[in-house]
C-alpha positions as CSV (number, residue, x, y, z in Angstrom):
1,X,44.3,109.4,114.3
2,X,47.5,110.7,116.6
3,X,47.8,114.0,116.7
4,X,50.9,116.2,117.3
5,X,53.1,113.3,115.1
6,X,53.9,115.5,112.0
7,X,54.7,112.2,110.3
8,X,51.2,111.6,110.9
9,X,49.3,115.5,109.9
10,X,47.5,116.3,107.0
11,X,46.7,114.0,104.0
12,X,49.1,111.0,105.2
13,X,47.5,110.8,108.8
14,X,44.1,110.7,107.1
15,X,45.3,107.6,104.8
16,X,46.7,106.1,107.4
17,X,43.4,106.4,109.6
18,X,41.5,105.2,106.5
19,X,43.7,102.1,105.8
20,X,43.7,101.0,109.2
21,X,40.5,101.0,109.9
22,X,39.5,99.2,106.8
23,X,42.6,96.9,107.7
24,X,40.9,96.1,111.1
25,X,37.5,95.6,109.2
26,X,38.3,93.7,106.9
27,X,41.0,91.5,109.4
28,X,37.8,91.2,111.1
29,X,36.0,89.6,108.8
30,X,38.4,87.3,107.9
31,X,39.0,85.7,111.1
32,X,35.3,85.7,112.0
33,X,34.6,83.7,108.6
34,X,38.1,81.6,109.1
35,X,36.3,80.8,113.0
36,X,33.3,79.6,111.8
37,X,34.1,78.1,108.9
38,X,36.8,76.3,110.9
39,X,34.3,75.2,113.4
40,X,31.6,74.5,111.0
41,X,33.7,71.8,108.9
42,X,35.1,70.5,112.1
43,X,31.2,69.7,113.3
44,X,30.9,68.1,110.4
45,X,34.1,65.8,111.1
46,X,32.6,65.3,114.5
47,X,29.2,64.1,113.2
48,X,30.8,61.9,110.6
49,X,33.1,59.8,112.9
50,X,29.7,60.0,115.4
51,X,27.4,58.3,113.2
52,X,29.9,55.9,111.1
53,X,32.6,54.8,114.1
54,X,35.7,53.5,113.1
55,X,35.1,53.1,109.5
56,X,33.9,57.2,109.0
57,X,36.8,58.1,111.3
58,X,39.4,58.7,108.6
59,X,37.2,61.3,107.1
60,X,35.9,62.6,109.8
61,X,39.8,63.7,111.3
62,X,40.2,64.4,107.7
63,X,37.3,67.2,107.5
64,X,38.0,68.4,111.1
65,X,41.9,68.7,110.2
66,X,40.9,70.6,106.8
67,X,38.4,72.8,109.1
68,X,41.4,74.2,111.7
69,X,43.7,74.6,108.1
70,X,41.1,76.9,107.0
71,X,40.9,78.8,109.9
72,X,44.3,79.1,111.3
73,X,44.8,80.6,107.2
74,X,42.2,83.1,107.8
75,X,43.8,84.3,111.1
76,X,46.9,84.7,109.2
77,X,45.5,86.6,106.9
78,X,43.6,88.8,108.7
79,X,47.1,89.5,110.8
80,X,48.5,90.3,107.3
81,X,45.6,92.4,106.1
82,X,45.5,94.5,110.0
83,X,49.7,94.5,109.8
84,X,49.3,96.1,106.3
85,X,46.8,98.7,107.4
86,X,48.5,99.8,110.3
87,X,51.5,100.5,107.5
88,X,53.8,97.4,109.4
């Protein structure tokens, strides 16, 4: 919490501490659950097209594509969740 900033004394520097830090939590979170769901669904993907060739490739790319949607959404979320604590 920045001291000496009377924008940021008393009751509204204490919220702002608060909300940050559970902005950075739960950002946190998010992006770690985004990453290894992301990764997880992409392993799949990987282990599809491995085992079928050609004719499993379609869904494989398909899973691995849906994989790096979910996680680039969960970083972006998480960016909106710290920008929102931090009072952006």
């Amino acid at each position: 919490m920045p001291i000496g900033n009377s924008q940021d004394s008393g009751v509204t520097g204490a919220a702002k501490f608060t909300t940050s830090t559970v902005g950075n939590l739960v950002g946190g979170v998010s992006r770690t659950v985004g990453g290894v769901t992301g990764a997880a669904t992409r392993g799949v993907g990987d282990t599809i097209t491995s085992a079928t060739g050609s004719a499993g490739k379609p869904v494989g790319d398909a899973l691995g594509s849906a994989g790096t949607g979910v996680e680039d959404g969960a970083k972006r979320v998480a960016r909106g969740v710290e920008d929102a604590g931090q009072w952006k």
